[in-house]
C-alpha positions as CSV (number, residue, x, y, z in Angstrom):
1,X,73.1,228.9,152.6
2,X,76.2,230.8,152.5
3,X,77.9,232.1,149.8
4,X,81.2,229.9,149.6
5,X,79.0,227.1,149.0
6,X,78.8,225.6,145.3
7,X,75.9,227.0,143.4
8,X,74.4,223.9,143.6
9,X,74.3,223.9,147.3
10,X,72.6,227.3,147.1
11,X,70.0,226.5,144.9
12,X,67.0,226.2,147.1
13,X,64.7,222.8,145.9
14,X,60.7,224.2,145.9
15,X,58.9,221.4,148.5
16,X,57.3,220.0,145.8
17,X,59.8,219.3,143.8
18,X,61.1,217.5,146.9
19,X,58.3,215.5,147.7
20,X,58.0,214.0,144.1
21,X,62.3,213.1,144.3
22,X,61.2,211.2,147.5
23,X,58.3,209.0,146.6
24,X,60.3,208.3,143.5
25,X,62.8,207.4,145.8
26,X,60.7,205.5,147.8
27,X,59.4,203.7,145.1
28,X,62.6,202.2,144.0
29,X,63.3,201.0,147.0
30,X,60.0,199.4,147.2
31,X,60.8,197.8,143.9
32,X,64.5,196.6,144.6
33,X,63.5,195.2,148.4
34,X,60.5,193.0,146.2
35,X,63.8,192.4,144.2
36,X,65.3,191.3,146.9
37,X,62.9,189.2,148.5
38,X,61.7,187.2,145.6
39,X,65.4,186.5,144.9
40,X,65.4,185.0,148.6
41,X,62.3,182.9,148.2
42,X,63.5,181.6,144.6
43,X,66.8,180.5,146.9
44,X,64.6,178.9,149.7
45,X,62.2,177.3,147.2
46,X,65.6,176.1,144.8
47,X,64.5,177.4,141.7
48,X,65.8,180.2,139.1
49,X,63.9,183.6,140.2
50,X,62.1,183.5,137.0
51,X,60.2,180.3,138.1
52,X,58.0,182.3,140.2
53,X,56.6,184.1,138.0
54,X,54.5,180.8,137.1
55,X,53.6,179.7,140.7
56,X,52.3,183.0,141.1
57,X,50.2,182.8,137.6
58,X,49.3,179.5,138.7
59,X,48.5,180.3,142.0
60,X,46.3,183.7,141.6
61,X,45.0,182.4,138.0
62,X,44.5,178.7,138.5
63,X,45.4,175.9,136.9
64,X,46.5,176.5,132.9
65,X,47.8,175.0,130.1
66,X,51.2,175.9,128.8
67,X,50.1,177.8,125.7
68,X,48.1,180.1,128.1
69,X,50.8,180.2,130.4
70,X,53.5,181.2,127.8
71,X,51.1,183.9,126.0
72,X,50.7,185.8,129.9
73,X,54.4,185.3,130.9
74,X,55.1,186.7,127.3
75,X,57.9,183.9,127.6
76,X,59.9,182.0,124.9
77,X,57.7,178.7,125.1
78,X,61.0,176.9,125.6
79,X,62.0,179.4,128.8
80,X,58.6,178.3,130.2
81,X,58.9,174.7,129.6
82,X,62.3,175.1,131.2
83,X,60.5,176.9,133.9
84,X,57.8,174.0,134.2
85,X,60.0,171.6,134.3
86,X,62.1,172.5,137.1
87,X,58.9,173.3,139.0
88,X,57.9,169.5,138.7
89,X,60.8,168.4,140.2
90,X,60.9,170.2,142.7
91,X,57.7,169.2,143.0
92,X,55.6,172.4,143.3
93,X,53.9,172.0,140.1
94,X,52.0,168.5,138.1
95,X,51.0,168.3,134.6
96,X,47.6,166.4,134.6
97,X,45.8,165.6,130.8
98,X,43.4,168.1,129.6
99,X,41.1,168.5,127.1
100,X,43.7,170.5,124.8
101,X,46.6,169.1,126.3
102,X,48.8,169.1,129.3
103,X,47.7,171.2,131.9
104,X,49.8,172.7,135.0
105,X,48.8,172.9,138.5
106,X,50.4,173.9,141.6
107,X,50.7,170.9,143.9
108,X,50.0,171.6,147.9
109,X,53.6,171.3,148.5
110,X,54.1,174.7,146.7
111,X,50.9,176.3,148.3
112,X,52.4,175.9,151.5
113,X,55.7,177.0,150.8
114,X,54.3,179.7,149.4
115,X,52.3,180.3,152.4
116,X,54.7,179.6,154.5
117,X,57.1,182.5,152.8
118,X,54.4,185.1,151.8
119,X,52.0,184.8,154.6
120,X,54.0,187.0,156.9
121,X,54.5,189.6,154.0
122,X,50.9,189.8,153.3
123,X,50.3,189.7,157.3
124,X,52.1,192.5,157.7
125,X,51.4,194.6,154.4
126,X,47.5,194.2,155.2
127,X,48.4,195.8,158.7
128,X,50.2,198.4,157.3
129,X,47.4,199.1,154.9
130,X,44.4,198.7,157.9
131,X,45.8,201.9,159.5
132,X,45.1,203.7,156.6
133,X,42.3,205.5,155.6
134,X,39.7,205.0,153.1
135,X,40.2,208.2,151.3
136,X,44.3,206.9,152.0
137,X,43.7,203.7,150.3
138,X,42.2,204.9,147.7
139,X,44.7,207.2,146.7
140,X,47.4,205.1,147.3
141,X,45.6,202.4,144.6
142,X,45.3,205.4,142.2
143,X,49.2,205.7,142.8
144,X,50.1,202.3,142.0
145,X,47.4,201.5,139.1
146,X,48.5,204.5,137.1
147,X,52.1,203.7,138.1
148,X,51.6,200.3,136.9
149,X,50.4,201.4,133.5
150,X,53.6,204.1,133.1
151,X,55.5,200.9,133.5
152,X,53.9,198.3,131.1
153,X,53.6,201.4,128.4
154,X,57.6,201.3,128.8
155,X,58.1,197.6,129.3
156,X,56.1,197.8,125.8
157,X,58.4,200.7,124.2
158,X,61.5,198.5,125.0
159,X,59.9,195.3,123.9
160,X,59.7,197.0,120.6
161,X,63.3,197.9,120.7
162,X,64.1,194.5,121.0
163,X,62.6,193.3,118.2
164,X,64.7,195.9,115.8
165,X,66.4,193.5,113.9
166,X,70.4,192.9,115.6
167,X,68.7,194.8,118.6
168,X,69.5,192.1,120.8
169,X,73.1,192.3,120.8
170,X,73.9,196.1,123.1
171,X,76.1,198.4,120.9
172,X,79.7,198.3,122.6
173,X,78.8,202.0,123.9
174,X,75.9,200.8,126.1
């Protein structure tokens, strides 16, 4: 680098250092393409993006009561009713009796919807992943599990902020 550069541009960045800048990098992109994509889906399926939060809880977790469903969405009870309630007419969800109550269940219209707009993802991802190896795997599910728990500790730290009373309205400098 030569000297009529800014110092900035003269500072030389250790590989490491680089390396770390472009998972993080990577990593955001990851996370605003899955952004992206559910946004999509939520368009193709007519619902608010939020929605699929349930059909996924539904789907991975079974069918649930709305209690349950609010206390692992760590929803407002009347965001998820909201939620549940556009889901059943769109059809993707039913509420059958249960012994406690109401309970929801995807319908097979949503399964293959869902199919039909996450198969190819998954299709994909698993290929991706098969050309990996073991040793790769398993330090790539290291990553993302101790990832993961960086972000719910901070999801958590700003959950708490919220609840500060007058937290919810942002000071006019934010």
């Amino acid at each position: 680098v030569s000297r009529g550069q800014p110092r900035a541009a003269r500072e030389v960045v250790p590989p490491r250092v680089r390396r770390i800048a472009a998972v993080g990098s990577c990593v955001v992109r990851f996370q605003e393409g899955t952004e992206a994509f559910d946004e999509l889906a939520a368009q193709v399926l007519a619902v608010e993006r939020r929605d699929l939060a349930c059909m996924t809880l539904l789907l991975f977790g079974g069918a649930a009561g709305l209690p349950m469903i609010i206390a692992a969405l760590r929803r407002k009870a009347a965001v998820v009713k909201e939620s549940v309630g556009r889901l059943e007419r769109a059809g993707y969800v039913r509420l059958r009796p249960g012994e406690r109550g109401a309970v929801v269940e995807l319908t097979e219209h949503a399964r293959a919807w869902i199919a039909r707009i996450w198969d190819p993802l998954r299709r994909d991802g698993e290929r991706l992943l098969g050309a990996c190896s073991n040793r790769e795997l398993d330090a790539i599910a290291a990553f993302v599990t101790r990832a993961s728990h960086i972000q719910e500790q901070h999801a958590r730290r700003l959950r708490r902020v919220l609840t500060v009373p007058g937290a919810t309205a942002r000071p006019a400098h934010l």
